[in-house]
C-alpha positions in Angstrom: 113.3 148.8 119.7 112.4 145.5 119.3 114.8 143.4 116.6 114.0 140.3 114.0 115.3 138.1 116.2 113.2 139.1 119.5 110.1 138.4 117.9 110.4 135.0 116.4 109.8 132.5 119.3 112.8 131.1 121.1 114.1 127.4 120.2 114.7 125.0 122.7 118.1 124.9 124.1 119.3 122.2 121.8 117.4 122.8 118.9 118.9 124.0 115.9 117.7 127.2 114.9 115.4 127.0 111.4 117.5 129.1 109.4 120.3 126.5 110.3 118.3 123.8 109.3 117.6 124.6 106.2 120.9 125.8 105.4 122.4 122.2 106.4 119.5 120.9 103.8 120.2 122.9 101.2 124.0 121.6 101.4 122.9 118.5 101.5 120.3 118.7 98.8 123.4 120.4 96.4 125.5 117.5 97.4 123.4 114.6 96.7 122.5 115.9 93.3 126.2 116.8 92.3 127.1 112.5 94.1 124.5 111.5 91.7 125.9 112.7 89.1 128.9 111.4 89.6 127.2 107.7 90.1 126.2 107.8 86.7 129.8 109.7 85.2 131.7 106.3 87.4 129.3 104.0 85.6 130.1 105.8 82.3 133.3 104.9 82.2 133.3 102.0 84.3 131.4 99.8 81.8 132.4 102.0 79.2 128.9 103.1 78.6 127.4 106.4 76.2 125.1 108.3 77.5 121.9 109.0 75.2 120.8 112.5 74.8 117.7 111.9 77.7 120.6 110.8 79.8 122.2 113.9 79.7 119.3 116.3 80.0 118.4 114.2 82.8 122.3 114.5 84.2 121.8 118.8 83.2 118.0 118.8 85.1 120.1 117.1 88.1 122.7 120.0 88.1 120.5 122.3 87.9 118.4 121.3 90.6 121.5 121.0 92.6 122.1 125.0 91.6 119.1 125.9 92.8 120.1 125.1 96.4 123.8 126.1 95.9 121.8 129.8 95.7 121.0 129.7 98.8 124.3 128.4 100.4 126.0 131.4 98.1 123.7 133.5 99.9 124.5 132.2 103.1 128.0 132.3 102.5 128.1 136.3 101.4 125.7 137.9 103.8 125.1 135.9 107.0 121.8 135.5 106.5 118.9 133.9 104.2 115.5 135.9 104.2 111.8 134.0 103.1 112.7 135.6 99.5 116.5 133.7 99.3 115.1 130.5 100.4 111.5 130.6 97.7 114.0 131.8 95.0 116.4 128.6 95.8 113.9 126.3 96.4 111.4 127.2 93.1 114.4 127.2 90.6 115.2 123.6 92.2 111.4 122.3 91.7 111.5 123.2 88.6 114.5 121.6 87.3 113.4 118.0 89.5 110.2 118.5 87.2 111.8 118.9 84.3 114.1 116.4 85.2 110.7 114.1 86.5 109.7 114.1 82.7 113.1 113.5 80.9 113.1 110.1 83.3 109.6 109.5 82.9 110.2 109.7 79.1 113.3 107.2 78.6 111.4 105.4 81.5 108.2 104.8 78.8 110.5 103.9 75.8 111.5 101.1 77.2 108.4 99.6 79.6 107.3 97.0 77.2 107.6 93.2 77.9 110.5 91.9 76.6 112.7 95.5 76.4 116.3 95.2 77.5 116.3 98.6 79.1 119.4 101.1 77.9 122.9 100.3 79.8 123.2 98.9 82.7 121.4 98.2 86.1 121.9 99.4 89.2 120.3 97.2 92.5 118.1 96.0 89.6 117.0 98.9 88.1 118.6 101.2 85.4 120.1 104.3 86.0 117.0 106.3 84.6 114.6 104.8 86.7 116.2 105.4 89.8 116.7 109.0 88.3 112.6 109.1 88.1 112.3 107.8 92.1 114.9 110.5 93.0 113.1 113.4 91.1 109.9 112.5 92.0 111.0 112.3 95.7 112.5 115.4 95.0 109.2 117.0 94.2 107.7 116.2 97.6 110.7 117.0 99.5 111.2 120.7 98.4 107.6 121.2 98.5 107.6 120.2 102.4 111.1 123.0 102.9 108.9 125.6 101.0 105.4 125.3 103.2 108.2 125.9 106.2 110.4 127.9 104.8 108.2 131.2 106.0 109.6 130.5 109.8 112.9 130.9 108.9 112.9 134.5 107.4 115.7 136.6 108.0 117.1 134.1 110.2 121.3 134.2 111.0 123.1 131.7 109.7 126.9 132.0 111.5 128.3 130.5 107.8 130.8 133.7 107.3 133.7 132.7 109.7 135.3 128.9 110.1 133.7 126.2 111.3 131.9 123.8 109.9 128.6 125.0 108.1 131.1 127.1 106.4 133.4 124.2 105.1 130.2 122.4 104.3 128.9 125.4 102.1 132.4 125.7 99.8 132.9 121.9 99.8 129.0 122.2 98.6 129.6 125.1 96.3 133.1 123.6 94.9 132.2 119.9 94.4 129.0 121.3 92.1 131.2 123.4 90.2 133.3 121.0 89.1 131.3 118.4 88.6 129.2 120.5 86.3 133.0 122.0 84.3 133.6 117.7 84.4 130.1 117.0 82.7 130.3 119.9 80.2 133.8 118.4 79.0 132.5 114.8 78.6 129.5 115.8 76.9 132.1 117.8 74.3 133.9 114.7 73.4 130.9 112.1 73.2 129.0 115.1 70.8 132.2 116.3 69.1 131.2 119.2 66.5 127.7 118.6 66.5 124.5 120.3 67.8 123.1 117.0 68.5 123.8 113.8 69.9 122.7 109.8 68.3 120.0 108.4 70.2 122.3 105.6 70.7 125.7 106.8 70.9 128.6 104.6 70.6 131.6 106.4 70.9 133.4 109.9 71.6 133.2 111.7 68.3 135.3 114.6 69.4 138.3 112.0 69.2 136.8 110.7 65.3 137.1 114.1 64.4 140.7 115.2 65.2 141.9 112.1 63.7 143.2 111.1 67.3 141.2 107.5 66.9 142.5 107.1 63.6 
């Protein structure tokens, strides 16, 4: 009885197989997301610098893009394998938080376009930290939409991720570095907004710290 794996056509010898390929992407994708993340929480604190309430939708979009591949890595991870189904269900969820996260960018992008604007915080290779989140996203956008055309040929495809070696190393370093970079965010997020549903469009401090009387 002929199996899965007999009728997809071979590889060549050194080529990695698809369902490998995309596997490695996907722990890349989840891990350049969470890194970016982080680029913006170093420059937070490294020029002591609040982040306005675009800034973190835009960090939350980023997140959850990065989620949206961790799903298939999880997947990996617990059953060997990733079928057509895994990889659209990964892959949608991450388009449509780099959209989202495309028009949160675009937005702060358009507020401050205008001869003469200063921009809000600081630059980055000449560019502020929400504009390179708009090249990102948008790049994003075509990237994900170039894995979904393909990801038909990598149906039900093995992926040797469930004993030790390295894809499996890469998939909990993958899985581990998002999670706590997302429990990191949440926490920073509490102490800039303090007891409030809302954040200032400009904040200035962490009010969390006002609030408990630990700032005097």
């Amino acid at each position: 009885m002929a199996t899965i794996e007999s009728l997809i056509p071979e590889t060549a010898p050194d080529a990695a197989p698809p369902g490998k390929v995309q596997y490695w992407f996907a722990c890349l994708f989840a891990i350049g997301w969470t890194g970016v993340v982080c680029v913006g929480l170093f420059q937070q604190f490294r020029v002591w610098e609040h982040p306005c309430p675009l800034c973190v939708v835009q960090r939350m979009f980023m997140l959850l893009a990065a989620m949206g591949a961790a799903y298939i890595v999880r997947t990996a991870l617990l059953r060997g394998s990733v079928t057509g189904r895994h990889y659209m269900t990964g892959w949608g969820l991450a388009l449509v938080a780099v959209a989202g996260g495309s028009f949160a960018s675009w937005r702060q992008t358009t507020l401050h376009i205008l001869p003469g604007a200063k921009g809000y915080g600081s630059e980055v290779f000449g560019l502020h930290l929400y504009v390179w989140a708009l090249i990102l996203f948008q790049a994003s956008v075509l990237v994900i939409g170039i894995v979904l055309a393909t990801a038909h040929t990598t149906a039900d495809r093995s992926v040797p991720a469930t004993g030790p070696g390295l894809l499996r190393t890469a998939g909990l370093f993958a899985l581990w570095f998002l999670g706590a970079v997302i429990a990191v965010n949440m926490v920073v997020v509490f102490l800039e907004e303090g007891y409030h549903w809302f954040l200032p469009d400009h904040p200035n401090r962490y009010r969390f710290f006002d609030e408990v009387g630990m700032l005097g």
